[in-house]
PQR file with spaces between the fields and no chain letter, atoms N, CA, C, O and H, PARSE charges and radii, in Angstrom:
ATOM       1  N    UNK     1       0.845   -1.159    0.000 -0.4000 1.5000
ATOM       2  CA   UNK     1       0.000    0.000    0.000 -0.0000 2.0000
ATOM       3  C    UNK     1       0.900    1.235    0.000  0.5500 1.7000
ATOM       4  O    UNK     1       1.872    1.443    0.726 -0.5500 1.4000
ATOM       5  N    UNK     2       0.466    1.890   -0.806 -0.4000 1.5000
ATOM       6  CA   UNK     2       1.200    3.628   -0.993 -0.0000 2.0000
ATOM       7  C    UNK     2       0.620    4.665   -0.361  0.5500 1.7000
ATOM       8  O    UNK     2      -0.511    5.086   -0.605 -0.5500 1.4000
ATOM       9  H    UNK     2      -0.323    1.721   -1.396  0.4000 1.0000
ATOM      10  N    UNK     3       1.254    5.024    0.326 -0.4000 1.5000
ATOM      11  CA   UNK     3       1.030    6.688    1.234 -0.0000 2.0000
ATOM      12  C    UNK     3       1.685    7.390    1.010  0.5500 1.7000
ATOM      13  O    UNK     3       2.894    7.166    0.953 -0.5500 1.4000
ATOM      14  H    UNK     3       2.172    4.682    0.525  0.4000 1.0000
ATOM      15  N    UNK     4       1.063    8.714    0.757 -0.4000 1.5000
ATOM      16  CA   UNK     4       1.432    9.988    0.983 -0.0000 2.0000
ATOM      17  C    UNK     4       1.132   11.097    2.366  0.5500 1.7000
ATOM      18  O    UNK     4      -0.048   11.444    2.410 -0.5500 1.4000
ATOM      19  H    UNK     4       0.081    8.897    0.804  0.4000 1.0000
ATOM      20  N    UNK     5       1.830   11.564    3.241 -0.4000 1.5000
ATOM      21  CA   UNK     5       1.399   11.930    4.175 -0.0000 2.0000
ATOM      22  C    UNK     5       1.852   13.713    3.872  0.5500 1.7000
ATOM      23  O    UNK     5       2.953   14.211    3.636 -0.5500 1.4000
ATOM      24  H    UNK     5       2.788   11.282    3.204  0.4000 1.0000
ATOM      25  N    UNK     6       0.397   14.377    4.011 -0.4000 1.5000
ATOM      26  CA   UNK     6       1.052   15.850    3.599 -0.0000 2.0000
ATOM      27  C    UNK     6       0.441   16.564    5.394  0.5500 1.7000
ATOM      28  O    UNK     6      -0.322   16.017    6.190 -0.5500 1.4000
ATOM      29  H    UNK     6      -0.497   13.972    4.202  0.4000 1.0000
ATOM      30  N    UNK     7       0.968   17.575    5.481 -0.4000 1.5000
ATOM      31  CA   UNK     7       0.792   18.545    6.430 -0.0000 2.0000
ATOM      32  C    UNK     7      -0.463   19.537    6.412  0.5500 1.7000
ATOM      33  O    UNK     7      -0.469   20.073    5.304 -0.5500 1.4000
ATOM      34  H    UNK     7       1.588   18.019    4.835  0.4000 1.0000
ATOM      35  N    UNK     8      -1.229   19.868    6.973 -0.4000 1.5000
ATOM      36  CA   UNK     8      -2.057   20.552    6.482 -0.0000 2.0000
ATOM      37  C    UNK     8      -3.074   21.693    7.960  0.5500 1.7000
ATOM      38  O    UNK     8      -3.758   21.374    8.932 -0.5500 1.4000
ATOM      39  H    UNK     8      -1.225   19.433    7.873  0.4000 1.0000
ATOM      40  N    UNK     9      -2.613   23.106    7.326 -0.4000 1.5000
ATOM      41  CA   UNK     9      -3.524   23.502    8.922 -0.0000 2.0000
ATOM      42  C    UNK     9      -5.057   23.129    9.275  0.5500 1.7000
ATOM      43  O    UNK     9      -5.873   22.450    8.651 -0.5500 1.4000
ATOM      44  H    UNK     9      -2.057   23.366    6.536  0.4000 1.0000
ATOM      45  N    UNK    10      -5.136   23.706   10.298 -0.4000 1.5000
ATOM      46  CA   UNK    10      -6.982   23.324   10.934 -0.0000 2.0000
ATOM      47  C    UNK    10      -7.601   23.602   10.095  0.5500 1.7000
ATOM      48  O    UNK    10      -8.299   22.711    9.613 -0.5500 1.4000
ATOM      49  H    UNK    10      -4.473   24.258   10.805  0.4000 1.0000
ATOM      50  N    UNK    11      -7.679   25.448    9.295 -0.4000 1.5000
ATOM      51  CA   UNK    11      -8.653   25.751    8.542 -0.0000 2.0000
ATOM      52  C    UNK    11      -8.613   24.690    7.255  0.5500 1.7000
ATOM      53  O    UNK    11      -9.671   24.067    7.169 -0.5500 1.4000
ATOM      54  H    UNK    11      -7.111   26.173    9.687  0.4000 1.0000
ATOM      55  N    UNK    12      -7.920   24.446    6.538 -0.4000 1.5000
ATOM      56  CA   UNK    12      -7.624   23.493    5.685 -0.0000 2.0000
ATOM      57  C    UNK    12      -8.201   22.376    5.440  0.5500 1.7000
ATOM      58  O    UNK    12      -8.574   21.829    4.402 -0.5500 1.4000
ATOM      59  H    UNK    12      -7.060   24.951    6.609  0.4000 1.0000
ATOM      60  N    UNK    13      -8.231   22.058    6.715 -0.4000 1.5000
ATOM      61  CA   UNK    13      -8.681   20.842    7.327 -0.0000 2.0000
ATOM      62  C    UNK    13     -10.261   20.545    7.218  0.5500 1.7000
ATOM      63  O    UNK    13     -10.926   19.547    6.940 -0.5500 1.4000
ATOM      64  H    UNK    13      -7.928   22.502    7.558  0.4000 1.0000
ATOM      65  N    UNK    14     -10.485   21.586    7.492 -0.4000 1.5000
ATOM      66  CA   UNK    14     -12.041   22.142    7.966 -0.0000 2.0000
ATOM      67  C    UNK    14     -12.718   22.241    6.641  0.5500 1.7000
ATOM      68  O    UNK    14     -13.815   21.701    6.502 -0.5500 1.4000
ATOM      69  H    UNK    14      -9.944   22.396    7.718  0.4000 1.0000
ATOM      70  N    UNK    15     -12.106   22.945    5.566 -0.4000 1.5000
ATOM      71  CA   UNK    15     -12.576   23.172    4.049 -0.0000 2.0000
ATOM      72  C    UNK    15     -12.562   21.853    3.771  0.5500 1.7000
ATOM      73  O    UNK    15     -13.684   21.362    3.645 -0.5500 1.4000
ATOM      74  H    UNK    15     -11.215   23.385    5.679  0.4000 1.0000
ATOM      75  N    UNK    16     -11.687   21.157    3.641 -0.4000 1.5000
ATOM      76  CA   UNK    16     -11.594   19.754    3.060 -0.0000 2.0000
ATOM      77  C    UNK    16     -13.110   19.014    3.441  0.5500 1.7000
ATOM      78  O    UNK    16     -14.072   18.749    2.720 -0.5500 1.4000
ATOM      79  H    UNK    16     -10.776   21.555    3.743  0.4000 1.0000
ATOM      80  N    UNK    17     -12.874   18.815    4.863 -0.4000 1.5000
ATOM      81  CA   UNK    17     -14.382   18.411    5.407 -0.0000 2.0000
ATOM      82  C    UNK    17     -15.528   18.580    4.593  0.5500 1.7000
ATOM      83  O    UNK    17     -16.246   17.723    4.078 -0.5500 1.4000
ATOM      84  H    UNK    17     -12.093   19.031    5.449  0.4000 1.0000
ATOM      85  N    UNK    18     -15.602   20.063    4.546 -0.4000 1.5000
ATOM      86  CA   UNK    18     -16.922   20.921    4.232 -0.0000 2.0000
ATOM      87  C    UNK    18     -16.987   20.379    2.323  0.5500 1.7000
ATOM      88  O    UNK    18     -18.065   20.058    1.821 -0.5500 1.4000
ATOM      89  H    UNK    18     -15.019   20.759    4.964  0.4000 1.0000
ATOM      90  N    UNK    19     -15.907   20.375    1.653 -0.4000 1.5000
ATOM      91  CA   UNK    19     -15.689   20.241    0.317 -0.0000 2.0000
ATOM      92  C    UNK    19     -16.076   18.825   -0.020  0.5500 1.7000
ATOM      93  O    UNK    19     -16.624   18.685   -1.113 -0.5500 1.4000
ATOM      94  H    UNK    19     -15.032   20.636    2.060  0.4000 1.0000
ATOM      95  N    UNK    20     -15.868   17.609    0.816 -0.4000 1.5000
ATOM      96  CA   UNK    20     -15.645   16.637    0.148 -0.0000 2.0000
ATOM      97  C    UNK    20     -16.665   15.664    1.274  0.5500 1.7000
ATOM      98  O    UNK    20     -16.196   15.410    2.383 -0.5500 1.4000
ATOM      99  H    UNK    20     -15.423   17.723    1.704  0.4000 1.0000
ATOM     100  N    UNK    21     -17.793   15.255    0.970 -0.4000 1.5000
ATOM     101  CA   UNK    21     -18.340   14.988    2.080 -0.0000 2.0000
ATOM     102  C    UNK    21     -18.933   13.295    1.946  0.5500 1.7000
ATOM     103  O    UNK    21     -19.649   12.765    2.796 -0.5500 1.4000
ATOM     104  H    UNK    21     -18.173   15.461    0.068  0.4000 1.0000
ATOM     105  N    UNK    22     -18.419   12.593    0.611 -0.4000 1.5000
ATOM     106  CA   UNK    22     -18.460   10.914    0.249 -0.0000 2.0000
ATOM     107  C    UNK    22     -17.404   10.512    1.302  0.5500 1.7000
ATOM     108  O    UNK    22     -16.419   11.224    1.495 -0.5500 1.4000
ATOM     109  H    UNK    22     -17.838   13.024   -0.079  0.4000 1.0000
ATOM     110  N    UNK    23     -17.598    9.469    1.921 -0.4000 1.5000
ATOM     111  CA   UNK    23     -17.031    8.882    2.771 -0.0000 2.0000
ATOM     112  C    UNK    23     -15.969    7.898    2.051  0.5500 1.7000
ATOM     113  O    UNK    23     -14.875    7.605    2.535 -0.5500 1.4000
ATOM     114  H    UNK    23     -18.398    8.890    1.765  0.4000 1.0000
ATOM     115  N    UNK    24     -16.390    7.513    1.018 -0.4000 1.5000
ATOM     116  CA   UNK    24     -15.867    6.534   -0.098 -0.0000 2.0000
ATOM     117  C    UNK    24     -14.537    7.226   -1.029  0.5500 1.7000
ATOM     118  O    UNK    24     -13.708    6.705   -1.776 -0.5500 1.4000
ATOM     119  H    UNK    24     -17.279    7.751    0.626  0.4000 1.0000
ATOM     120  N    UNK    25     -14.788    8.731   -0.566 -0.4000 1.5000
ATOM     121  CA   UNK    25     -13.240    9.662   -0.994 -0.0000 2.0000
ATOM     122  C    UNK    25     -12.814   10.255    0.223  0.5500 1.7000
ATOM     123  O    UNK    25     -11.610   10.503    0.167 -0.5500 1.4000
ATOM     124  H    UNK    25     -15.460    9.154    0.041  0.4000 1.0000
ATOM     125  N    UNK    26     -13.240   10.520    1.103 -0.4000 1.5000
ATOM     126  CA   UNK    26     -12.460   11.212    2.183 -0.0000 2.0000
ATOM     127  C    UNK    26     -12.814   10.308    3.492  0.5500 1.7000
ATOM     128  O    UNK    26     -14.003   10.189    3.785 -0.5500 1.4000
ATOM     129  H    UNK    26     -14.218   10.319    1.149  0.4000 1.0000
ATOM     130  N    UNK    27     -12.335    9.998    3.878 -0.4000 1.5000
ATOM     131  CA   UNK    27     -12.839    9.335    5.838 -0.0000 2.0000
ATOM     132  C    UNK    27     -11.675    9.972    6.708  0.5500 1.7000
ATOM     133  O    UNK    27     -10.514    9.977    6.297 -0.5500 1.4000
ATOM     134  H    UNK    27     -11.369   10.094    3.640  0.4000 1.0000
ATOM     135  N    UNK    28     -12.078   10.558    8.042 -0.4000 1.5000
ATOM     136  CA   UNK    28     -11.409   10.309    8.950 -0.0000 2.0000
ATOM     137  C    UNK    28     -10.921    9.575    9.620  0.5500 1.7000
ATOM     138  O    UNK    28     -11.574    8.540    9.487 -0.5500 1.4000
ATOM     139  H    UNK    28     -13.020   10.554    8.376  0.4000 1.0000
ATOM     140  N    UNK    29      -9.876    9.361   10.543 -0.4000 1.5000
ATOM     141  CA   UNK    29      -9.341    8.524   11.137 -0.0000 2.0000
ATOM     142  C    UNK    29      -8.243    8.712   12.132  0.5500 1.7000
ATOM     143  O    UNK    29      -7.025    8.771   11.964 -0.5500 1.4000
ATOM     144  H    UNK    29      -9.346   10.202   10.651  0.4000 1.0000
ATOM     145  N    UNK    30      -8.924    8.784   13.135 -0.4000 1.5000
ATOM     146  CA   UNK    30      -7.763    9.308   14.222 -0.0000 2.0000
ATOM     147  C    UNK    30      -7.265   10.278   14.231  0.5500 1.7000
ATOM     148  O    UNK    30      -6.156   10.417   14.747 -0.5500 1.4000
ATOM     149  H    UNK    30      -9.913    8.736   13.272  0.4000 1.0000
ATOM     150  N    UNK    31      -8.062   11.463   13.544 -0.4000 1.5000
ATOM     151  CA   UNK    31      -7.601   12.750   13.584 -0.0000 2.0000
ATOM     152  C    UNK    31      -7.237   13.062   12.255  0.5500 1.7000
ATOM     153  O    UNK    31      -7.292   14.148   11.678 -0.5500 1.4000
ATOM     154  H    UNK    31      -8.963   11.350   13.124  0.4000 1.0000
ATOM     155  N    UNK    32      -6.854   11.954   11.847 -0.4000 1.5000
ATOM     156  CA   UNK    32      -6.433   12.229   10.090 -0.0000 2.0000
ATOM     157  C    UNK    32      -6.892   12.319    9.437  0.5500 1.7000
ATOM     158  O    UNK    32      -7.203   11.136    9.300 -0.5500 1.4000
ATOM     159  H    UNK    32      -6.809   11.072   12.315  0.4000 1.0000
ATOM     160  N    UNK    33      -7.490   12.930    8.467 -0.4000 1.5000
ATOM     161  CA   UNK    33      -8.260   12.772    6.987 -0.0000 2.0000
ATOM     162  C    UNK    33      -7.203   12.116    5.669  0.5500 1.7000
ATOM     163  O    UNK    33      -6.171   12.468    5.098 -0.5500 1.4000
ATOM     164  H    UNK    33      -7.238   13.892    8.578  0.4000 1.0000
ATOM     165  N    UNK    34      -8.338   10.759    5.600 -0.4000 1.5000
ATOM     166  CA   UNK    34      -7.416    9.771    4.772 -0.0000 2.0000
ATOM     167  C    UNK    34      -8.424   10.291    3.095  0.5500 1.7000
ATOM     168  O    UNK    34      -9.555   10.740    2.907 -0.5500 1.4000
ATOM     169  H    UNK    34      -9.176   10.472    6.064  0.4000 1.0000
ATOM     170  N    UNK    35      -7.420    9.967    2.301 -0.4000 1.5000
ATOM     171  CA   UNK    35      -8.002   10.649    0.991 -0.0000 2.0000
ATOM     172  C    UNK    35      -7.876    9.120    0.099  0.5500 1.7000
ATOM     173  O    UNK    35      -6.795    8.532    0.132 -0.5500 1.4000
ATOM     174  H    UNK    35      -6.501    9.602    2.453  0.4000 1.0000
ATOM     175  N    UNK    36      -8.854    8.627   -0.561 -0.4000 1.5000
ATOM     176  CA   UNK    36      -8.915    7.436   -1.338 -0.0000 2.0000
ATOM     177  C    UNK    36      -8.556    8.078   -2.897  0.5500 1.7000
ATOM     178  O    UNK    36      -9.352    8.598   -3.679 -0.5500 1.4000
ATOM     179  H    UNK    36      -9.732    9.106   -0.588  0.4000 1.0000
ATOM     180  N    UNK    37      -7.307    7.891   -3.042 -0.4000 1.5000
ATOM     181  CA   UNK    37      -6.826    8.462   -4.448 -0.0000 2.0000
ATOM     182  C    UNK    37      -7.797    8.308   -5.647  0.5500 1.7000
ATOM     183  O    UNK    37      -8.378    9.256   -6.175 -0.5500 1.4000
ATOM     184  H    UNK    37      -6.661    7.468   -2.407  0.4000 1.0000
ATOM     185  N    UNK    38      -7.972    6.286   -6.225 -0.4000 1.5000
ATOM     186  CA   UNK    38      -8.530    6.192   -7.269 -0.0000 2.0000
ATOM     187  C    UNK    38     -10.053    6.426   -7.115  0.5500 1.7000
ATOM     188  O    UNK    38     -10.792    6.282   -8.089 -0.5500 1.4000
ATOM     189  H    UNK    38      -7.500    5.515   -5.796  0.4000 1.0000
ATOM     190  N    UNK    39     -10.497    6.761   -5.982 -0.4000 1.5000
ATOM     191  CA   UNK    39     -11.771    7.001   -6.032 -0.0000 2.0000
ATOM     192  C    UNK    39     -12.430    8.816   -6.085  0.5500 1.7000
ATOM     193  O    UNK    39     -13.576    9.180   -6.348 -0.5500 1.4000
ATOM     194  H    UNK    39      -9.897    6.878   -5.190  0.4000 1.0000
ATOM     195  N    UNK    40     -11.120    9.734   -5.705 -0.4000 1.5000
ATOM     196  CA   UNK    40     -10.936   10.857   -5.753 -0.0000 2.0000
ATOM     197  C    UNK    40     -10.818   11.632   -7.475  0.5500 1.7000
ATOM     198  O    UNK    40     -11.351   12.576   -8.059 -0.5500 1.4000
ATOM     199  H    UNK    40     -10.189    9.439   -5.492  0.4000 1.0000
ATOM     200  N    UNK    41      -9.697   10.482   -7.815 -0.4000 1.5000
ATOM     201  CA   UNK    41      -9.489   10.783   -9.693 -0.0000 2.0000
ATOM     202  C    UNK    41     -10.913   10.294  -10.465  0.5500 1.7000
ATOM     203  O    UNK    41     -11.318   10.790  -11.516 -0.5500 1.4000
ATOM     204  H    UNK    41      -9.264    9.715   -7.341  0.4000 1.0000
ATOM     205  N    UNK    42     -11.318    9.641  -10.011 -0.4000 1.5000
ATOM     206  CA   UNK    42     -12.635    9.386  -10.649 -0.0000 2.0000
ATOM     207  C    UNK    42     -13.788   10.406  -10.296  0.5500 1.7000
ATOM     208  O    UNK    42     -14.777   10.397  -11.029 -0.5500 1.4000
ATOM     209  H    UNK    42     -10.990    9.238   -9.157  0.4000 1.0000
ATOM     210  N    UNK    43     -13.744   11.222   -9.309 -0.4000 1.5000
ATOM     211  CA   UNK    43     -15.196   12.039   -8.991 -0.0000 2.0000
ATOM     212  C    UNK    43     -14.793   13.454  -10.134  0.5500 1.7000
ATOM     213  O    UNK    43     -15.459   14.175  -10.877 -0.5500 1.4000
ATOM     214  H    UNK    43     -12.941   11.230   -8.713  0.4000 1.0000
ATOM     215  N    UNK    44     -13.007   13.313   -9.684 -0.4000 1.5000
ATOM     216  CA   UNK    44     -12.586   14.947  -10.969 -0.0000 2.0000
ATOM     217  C    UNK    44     -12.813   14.306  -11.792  0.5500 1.7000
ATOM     218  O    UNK    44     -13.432   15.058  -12.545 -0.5500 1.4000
ATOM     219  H    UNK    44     -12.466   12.728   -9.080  0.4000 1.0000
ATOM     220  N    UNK    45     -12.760   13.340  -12.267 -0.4000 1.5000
ATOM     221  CA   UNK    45     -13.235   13.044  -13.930 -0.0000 2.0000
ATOM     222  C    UNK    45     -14.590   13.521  -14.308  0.5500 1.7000
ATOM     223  O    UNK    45     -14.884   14.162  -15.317 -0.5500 1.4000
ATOM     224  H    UNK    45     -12.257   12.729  -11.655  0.4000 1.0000
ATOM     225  N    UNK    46     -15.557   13.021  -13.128 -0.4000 1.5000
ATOM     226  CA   UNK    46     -17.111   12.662  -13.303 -0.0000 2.0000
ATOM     227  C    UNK    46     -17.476   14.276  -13.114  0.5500 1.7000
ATOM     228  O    UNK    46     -18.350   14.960  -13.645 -0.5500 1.4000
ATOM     229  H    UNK    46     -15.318   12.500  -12.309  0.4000 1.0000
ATOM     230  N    UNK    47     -16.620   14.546  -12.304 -0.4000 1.5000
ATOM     231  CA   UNK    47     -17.469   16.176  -12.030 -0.0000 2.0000
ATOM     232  C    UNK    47     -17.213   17.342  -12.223  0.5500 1.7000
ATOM     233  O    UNK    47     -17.926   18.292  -11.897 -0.5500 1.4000
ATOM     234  H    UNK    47     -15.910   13.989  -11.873  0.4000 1.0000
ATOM     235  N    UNK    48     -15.532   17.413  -13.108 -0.4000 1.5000
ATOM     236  CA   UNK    48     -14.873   18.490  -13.245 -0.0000 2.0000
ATOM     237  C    UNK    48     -14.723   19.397  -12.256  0.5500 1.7000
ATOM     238  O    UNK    48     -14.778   20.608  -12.469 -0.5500 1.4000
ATOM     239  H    UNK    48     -14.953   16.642  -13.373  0.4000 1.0000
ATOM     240  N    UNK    49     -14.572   19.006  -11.387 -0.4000 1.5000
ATOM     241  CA   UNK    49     -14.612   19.407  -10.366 -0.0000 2.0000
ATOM     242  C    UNK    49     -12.900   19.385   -9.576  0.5500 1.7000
ATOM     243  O    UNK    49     -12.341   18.514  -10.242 -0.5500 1.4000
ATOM     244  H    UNK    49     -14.528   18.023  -11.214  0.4000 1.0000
ATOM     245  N    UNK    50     -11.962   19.846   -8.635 -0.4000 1.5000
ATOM     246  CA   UNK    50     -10.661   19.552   -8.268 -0.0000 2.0000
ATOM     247  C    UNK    50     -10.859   20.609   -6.498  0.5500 1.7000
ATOM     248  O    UNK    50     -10.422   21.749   -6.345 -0.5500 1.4000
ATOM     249  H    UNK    50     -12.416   20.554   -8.093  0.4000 1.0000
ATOM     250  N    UNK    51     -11.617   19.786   -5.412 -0.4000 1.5000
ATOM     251  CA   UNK    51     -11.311   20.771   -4.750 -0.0000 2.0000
ATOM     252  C    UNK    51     -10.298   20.646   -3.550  0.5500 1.7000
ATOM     253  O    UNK    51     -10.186   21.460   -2.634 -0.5500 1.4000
ATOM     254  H    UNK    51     -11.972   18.859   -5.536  0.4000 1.0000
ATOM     255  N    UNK    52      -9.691   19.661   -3.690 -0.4000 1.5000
ATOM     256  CA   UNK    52      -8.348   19.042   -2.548 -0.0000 2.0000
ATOM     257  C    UNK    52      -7.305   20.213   -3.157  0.5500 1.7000
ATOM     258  O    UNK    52      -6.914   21.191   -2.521 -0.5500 1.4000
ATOM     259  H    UNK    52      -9.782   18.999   -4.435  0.4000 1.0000
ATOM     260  N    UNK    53      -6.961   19.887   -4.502 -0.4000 1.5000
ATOM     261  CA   UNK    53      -5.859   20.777   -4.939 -0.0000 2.0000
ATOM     262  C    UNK    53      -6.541   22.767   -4.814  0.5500 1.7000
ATOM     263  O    UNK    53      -5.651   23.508   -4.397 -0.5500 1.4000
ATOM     264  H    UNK    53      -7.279   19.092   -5.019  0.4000 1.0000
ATOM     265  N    UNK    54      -7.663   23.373   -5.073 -0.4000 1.5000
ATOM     266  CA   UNK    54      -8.288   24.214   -4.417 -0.0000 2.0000
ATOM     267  C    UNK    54      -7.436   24.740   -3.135  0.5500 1.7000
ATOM     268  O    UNK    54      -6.852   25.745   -2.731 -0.5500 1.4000
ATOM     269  H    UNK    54      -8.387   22.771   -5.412  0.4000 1.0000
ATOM     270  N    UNK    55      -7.726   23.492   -2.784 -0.4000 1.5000
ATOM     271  CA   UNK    55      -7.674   23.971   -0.708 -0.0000 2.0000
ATOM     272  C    UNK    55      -6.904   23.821   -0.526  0.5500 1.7000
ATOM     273  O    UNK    55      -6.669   24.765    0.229 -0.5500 1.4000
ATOM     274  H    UNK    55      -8.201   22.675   -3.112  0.4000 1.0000
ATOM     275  N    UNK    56      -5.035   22.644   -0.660 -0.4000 1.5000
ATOM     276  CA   UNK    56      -4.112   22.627   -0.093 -0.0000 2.0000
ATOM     277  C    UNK    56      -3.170   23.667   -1.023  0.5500 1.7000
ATOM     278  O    UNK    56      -2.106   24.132   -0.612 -0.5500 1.4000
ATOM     279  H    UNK    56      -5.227   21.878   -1.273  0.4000 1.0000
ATOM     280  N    UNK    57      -3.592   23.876   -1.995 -0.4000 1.5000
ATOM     281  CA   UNK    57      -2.384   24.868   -2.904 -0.0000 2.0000
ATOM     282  C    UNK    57      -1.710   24.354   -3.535  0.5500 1.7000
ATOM     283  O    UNK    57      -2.242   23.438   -4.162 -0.5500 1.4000
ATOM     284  H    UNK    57      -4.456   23.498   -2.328  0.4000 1.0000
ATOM     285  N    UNK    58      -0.539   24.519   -3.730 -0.4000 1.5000
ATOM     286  CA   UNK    58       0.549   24.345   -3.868 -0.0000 2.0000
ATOM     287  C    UNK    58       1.478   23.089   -4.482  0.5500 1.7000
ATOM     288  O    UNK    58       1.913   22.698   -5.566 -0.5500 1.4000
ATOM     289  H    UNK    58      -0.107   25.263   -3.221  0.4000 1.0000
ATOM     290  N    UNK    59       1.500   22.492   -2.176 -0.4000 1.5000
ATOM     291  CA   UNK    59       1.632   21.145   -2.788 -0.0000 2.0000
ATOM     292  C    UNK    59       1.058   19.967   -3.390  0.5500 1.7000
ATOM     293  O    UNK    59      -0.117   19.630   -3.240 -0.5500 1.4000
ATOM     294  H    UNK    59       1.147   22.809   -1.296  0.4000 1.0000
ATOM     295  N    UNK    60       2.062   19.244   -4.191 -0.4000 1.5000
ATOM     296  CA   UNK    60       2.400   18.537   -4.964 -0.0000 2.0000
ATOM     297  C    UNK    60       1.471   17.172   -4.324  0.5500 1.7000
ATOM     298  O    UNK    60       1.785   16.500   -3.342 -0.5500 1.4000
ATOM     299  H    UNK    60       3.016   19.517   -4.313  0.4000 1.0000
ATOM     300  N    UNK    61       0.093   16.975   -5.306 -0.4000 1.5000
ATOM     301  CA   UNK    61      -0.162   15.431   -4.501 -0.0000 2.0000
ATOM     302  C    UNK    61       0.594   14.145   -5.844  0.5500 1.7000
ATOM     303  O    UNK    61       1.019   14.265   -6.992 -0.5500 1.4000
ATOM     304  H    UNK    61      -0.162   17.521   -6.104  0.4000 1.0000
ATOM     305  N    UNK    62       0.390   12.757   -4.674 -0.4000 1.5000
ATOM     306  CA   UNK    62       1.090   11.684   -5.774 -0.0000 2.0000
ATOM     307  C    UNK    62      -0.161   10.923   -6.009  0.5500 1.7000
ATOM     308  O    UNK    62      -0.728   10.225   -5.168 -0.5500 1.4000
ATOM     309  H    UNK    62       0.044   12.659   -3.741  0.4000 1.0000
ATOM     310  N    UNK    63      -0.456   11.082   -6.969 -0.4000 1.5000
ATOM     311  CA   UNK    63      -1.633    9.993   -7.413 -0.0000 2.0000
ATOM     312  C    UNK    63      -1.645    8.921   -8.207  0.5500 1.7000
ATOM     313  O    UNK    63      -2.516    8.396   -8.901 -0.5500 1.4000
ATOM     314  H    UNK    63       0.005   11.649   -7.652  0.4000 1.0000
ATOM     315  N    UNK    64      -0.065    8.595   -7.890 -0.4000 1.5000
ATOM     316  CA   UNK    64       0.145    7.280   -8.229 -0.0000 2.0000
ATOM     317  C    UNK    64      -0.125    6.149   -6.649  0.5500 1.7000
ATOM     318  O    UNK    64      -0.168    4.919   -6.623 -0.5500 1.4000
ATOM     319  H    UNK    64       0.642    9.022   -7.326  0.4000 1.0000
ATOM     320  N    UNK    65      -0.304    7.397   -5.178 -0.4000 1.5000
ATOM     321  CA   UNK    65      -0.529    6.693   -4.349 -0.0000 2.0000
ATOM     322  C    UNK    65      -1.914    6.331   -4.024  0.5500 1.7000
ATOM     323  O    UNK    65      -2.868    7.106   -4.094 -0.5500 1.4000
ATOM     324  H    UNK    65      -0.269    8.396   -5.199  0.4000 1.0000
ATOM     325  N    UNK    66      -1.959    5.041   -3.648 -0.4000 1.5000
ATOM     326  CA   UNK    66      -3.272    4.673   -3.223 -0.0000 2.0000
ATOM     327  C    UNK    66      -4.363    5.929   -2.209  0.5500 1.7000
ATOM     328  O    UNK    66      -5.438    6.416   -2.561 -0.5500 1.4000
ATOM     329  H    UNK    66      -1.184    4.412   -3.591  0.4000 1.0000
ATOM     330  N    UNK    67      -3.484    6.199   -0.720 -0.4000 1.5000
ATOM     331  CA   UNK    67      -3.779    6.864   -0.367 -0.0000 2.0000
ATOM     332  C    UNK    67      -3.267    8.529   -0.256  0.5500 1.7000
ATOM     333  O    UNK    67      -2.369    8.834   -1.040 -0.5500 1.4000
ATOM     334  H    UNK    67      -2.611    5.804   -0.434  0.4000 1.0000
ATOM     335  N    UNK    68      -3.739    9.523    0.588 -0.4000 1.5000
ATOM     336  CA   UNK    68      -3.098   10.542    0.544 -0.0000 2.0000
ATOM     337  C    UNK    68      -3.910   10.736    2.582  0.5500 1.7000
ATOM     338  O    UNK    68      -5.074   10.790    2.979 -0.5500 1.4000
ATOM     339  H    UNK    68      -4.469    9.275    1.225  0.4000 1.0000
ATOM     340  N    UNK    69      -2.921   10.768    3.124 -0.4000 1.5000
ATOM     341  CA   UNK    69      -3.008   11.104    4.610 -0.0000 2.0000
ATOM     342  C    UNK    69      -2.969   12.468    4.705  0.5500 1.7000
ATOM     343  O    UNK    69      -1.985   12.983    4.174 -0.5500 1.4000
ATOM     344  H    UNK    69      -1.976   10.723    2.801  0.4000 1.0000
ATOM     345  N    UNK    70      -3.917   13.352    5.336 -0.4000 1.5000
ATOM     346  CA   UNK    70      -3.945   14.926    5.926 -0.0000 2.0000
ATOM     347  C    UNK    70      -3.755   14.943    7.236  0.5500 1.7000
ATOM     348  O    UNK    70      -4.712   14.450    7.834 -0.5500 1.4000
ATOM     349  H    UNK    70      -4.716   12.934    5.767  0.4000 1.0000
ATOM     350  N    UNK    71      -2.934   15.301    7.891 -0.4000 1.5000
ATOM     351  CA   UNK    71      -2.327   15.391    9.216 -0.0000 2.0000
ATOM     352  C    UNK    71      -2.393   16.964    9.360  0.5500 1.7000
ATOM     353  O    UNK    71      -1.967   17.509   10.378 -0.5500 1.4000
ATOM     354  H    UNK    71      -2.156   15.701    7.406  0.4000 1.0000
C-alpha cells in the first residue's frame, strides 16, 4: 500500500471536510483525513470538479498513491 502523508492547517482541514463529504473519498481517522486516491481521480473526472488541490495549494499530490493522509 502507498502513502502519501502531507501537512495541512486546521482551517484546511475544515474546508476539506466541508468540500468533500463521500465517505468513499475522504474518511477520517484518528484525527487524520485519509483521501482514497482512485476514487478521488474518478469524482474529478465525473465532475470536473478539483477541490483538494483548491484547498491545499501548492503542494504537490502523488496519485500514483493509493492513499493521501492529511495530518
Amino acid at each position: 500500500m502507498s502513502l502519501q502523508d502531507i501537512h495541512i492547517a486546521n482551517n484546511q482541514r475544515k474546508r476539506l471536510l466541508k468540500a468533500i463529504v463521500d465517505e468513499k473519498l475522504l474518511q477520517q481517522d484518528e484525527g487524520a483525513l485519509v483521501l482514497n486516491v482512485a476514487a478521488y481521480l474518478n469524482y474529478k473526472t465525473l465532475s470536473g470538479e478539483s477541490p483538494i488541490e483548491e484547498i491545499v495549494g501548492d503542494i504537490e499530490l502523488d496519485y500514483g498513491a493509493e492513499y493521501i493522509i492529511f495530518n
